[in-house]
N, C-alpha and C positions, 0 to 999 in steps of 0.2 A: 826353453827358458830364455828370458830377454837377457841381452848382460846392460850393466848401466857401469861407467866409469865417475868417480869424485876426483875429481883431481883439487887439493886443498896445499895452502902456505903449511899450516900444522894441523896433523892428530892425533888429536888426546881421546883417553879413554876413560877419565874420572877426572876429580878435582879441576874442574874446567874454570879458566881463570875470568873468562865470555863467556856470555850468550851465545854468540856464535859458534866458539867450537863445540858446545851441548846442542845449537840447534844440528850443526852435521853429524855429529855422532848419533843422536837420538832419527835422524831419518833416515840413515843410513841400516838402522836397525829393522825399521819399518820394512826398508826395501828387500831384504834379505827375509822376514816374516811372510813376507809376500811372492817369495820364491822368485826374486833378482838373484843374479850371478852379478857380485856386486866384487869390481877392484878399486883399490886405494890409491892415488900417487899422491905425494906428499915432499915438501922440502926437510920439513921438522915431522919428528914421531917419539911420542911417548906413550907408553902402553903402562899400566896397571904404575903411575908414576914412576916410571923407569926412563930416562932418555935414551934414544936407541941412535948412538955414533954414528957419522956417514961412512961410508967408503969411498971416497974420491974418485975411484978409478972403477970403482963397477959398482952397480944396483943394486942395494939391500931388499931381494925379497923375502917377506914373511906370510908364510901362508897357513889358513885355516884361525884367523885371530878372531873372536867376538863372533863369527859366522863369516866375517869376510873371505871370498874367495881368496886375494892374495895384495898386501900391503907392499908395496914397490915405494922406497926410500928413494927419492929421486936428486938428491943435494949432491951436487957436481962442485960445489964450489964456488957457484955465482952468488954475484950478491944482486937480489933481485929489485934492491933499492936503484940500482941502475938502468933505464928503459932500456939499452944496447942489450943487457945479460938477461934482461927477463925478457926477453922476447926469442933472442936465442934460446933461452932454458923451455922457452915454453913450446919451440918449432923442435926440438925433443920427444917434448911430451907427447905435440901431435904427431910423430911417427910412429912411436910407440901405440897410440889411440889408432890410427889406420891401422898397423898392424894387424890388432886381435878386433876392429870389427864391431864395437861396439853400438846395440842398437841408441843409446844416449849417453854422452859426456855431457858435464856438469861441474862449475869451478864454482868457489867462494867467494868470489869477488870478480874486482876489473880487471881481466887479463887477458892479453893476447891472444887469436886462434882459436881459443875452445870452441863446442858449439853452443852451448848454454849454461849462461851465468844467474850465479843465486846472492844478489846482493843483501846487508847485511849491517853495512853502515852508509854516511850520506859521502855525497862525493866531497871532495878536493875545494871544487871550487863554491861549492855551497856551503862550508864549514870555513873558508879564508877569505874569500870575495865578497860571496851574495850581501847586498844590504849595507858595503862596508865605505867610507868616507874616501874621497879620490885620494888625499893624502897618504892616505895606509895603502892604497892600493899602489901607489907608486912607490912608496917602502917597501914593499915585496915583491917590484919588479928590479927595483934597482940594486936592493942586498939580499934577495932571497931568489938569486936567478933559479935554484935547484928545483922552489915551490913550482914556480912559472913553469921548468919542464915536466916536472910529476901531473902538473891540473892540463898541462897542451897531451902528453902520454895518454891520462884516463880519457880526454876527447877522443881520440885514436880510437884505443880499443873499446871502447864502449860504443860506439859507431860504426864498430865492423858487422856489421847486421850478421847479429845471433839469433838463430833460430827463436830461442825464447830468453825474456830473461825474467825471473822470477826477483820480488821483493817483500817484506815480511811487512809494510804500512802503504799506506796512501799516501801518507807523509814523506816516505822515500820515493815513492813514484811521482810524486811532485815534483820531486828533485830532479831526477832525469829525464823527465820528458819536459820541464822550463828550461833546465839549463845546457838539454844536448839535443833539446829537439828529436825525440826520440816519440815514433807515433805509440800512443796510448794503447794500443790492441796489441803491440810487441811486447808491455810489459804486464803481468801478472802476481796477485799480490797471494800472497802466502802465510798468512799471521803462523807464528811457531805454536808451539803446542805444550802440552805437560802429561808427566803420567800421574794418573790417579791414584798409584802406590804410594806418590811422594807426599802425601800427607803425614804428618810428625805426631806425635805426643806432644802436647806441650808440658813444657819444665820449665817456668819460670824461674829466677832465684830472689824476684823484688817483688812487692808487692806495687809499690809504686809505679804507675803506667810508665810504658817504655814505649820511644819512639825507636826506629832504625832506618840508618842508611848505608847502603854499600856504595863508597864513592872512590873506588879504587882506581878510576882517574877523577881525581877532584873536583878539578876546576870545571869540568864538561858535565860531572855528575851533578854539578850543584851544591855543593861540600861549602863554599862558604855562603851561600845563598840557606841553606840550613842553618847556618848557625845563627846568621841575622835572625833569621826566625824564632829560632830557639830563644834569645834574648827577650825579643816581642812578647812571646806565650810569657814567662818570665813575668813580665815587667807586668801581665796583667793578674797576678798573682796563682798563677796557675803550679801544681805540682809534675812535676815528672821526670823521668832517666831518661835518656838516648844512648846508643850506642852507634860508633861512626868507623865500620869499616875503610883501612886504607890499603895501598899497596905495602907502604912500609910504614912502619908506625915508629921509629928511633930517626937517629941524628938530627940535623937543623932544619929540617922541615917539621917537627914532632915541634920542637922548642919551639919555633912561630908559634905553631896550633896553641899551643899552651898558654902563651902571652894571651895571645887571641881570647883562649874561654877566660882567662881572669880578668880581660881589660872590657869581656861583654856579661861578667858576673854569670857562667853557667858552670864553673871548673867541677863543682861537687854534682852538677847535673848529668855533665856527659861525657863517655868514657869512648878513648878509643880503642880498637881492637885489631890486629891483625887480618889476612886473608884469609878467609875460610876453605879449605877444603873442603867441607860439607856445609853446606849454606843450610842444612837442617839443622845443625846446632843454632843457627843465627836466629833461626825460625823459632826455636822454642824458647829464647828469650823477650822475642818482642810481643808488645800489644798491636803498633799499626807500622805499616812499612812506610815509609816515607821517598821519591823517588823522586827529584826537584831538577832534572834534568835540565843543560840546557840545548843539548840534543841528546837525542835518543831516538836510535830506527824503529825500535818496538818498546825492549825491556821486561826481559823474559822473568827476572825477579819479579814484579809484579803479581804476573798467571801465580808465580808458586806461591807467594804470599796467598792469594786469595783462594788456592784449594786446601793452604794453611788456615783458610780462616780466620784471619788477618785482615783486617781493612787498611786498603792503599789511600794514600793520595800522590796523585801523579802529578806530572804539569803539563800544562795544553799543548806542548809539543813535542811530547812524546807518541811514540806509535800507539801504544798500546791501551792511550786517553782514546784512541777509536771504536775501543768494544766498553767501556767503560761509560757507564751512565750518573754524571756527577748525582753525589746522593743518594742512589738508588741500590749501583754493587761495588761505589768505591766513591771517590773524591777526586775531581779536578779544580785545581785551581790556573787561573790567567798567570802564566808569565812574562808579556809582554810588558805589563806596566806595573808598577808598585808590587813586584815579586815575592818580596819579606814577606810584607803585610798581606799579602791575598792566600799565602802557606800557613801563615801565622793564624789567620783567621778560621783555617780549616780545623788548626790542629786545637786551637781552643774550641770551637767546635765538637769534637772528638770527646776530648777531656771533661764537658761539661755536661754531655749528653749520651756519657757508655750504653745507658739506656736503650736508648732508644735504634743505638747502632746495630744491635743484634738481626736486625731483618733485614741491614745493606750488608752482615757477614753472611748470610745466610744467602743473598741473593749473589753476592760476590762469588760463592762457593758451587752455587748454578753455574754463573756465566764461567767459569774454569772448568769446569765439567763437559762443556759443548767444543774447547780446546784443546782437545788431546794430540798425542803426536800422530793415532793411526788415522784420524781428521785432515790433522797438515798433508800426511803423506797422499791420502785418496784427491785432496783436491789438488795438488801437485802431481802426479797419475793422470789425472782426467785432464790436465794441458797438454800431457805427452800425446794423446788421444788424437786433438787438434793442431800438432802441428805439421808446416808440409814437410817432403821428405829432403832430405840430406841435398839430396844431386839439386833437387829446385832451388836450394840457399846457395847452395857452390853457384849455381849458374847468374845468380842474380849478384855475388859477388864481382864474379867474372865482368860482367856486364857492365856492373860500376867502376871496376877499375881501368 
């Protein structure tokens, strides 16, 4: 039996607040269906929404959870926001990984010494630099020296030549091989998956079409680039609800929002809502999922909408506009130029031609069907196939340094 090591920031077991911690959880499942002897290490762990205490001074192991061989609590105390403490915390880890022998370790991100990373979102410097006016550029060197060290850190470790590194777009593999020179054949893309149980009942409670957004970080989600929209469709006499998940939906962030829908006339249109625990509830209230990103590594909301049977529209720079054929199993619209009006344009669209949409839900509900998680796992498998061994990567590090 292979063993395979996750060594992840946090793991959850339900109620996933990301994409990311449902994509680890769900392949991690894979791997153990498939007869991996599969361990945890972890800084943060929550099991069945329970949060599980550290113990400072020694190793919280939990063994035999979900099928996991054994979940290893690994929070000493560091704060890993520090390159000095997560690099020590993580030359830890790797003794622990030499220890027991693993035929593959595998981390969630950009981090020190592993041998192989599963990124997830974009880096550092693609999300603060890329594209950005020398002005601002020199605002974040001269009062944001912490940024400067976190974007020179992910240079570092992302450049320590790992065996492989896996990514869920093309879009994010853009990202590290422009910005860290990183050759093309090192990285491998890995689009996420879904299970086909997760289809819902629908339960509507309106009859009136309903748009949805989860934009539980806002500004990144597209949260007011939505509502511009929202106004648009509006203004062209069109009917409809929306509903716009937040992180938090009281105090003076809420009271903004609120000014906001009365001052762009949508307040009786669109409601907001809380975090979901079950995004299957969300799911049985809407008609089309809406996802105006203005990044986005993939956007696993999506797939689930669309095995919901649910027509997306996404925006062109998201991951997941990669399997997505405007028109045909969902909708893309341009967010480079005139953003409002090119969402806006989709979603009257929508509104005026329910008709004729029935055949891009239907074809939506194919293409999420060819996306399952035991699909991500076999094509993430078949890289382990391909790469060289352990001792040849040690040696070429050796060599480089």
């Amino acid at each position: 039996m292979k063993k395979i090591a996750f060594i992840v920031r946090l793991f959850q077991d339900k109620s996933f607040y990301a994409g990311s911690e449902k994509f680890i959880y769900k392949i991690i499942n894979e791997f153990i269906k498939n007869n991996y002897l599969v361990d945890v290490y972890c800084n943060e762990l929550d099991i069945n929404n329970n949060r599980i205490n550290p113990n400072y001074t020694n190793l919280v192991r939990i063994k035999n959870v979900n099928g996991i061989n054994e979940i290893i609590l690994c929070d000493d105390g560091s704060d890993l926001s520090i390159p000095q403490q997560a690099e020590a915390y993580y030359d830890k880890i790797q003794i622990m990984l030499d220890e027991r022998q693993y035929d593959f370790a595998i981390t969630d991100g950009i981090a020190p010494k592993i041998d192989m990373t599963l990124l997830q979102v974009h880096s550092l410097i693609n999300k603060r630099f890329k594209n950005k006016n020398f002005f601002l550029k020199l605002y974040y060197k001269k009062y944001k020296p912490k940024m400067i060290q976190d974007v020179n850190c992910e240079e570092k470790w992302i450049t320590q030549n790992h065996r492989k590194i896996f990514v869920v777009s093309n879009r994010l593999k853009e990202d590290y091989v422009s910005n860290f020179n990183i050759p093309e054949n090192k990285i491998s893309i890995i689009y996420p998956g879904i299970d086909l149980t997760e289809e819902v009942e629908k339960k509507k409670d309106t009859d009136v079409f309903t748009f949805g957004i989860s934009a539980t970080f806002f500004k990144r989600k597209g949260g007011l680039l939505f509502i511009r929209a929202l106004r648009k469709v509006k203004q062209k006499g069109c009917k409809f609800k929306a509903y716009i998940i937040l992180r938090n939906n009281s105090g003076s962030k809420m009271r903004w929002f609120n000014i906001l829908l009365k001052v762009f006339n949508i307040t009786k249109e669109v409601e907001f809502i809380s975090f979901q625990n079950d995004m299957r509830d969300f799911y049985k209230k809407i008609d089309c999922l809406v996802m105006p990103s203005h990044e986005e590594a993939f956007g696993l909301v999506a797939l689930e909408a669309m095995i919901n049977k649910i027509p997306c529209i996404v925006s062109s720079c998201s991951g997941v506009s990669e399997i997505i054929k405007d028109g045909f199993d969902g909708f893309v619209f341009d967010i480079n130029k005139n953003a409002s009006s090119n969402l806006a344009k989709k979603m009257v669209y929508i509104l005026k031609n329910q008709g004729k949409i029935n055949e891009c839900i239907i074809n939506a509900y194919e293409t999420a069907k060819k996306h399952t998680w035991n699909h991500t796992f076999f094509e993430l498998e078949s890289n382990f196939n391909e790469l060289p061994s352990k001792e040849s990567n040690i040696n070429t590090n050796e060599q480089q340094v």
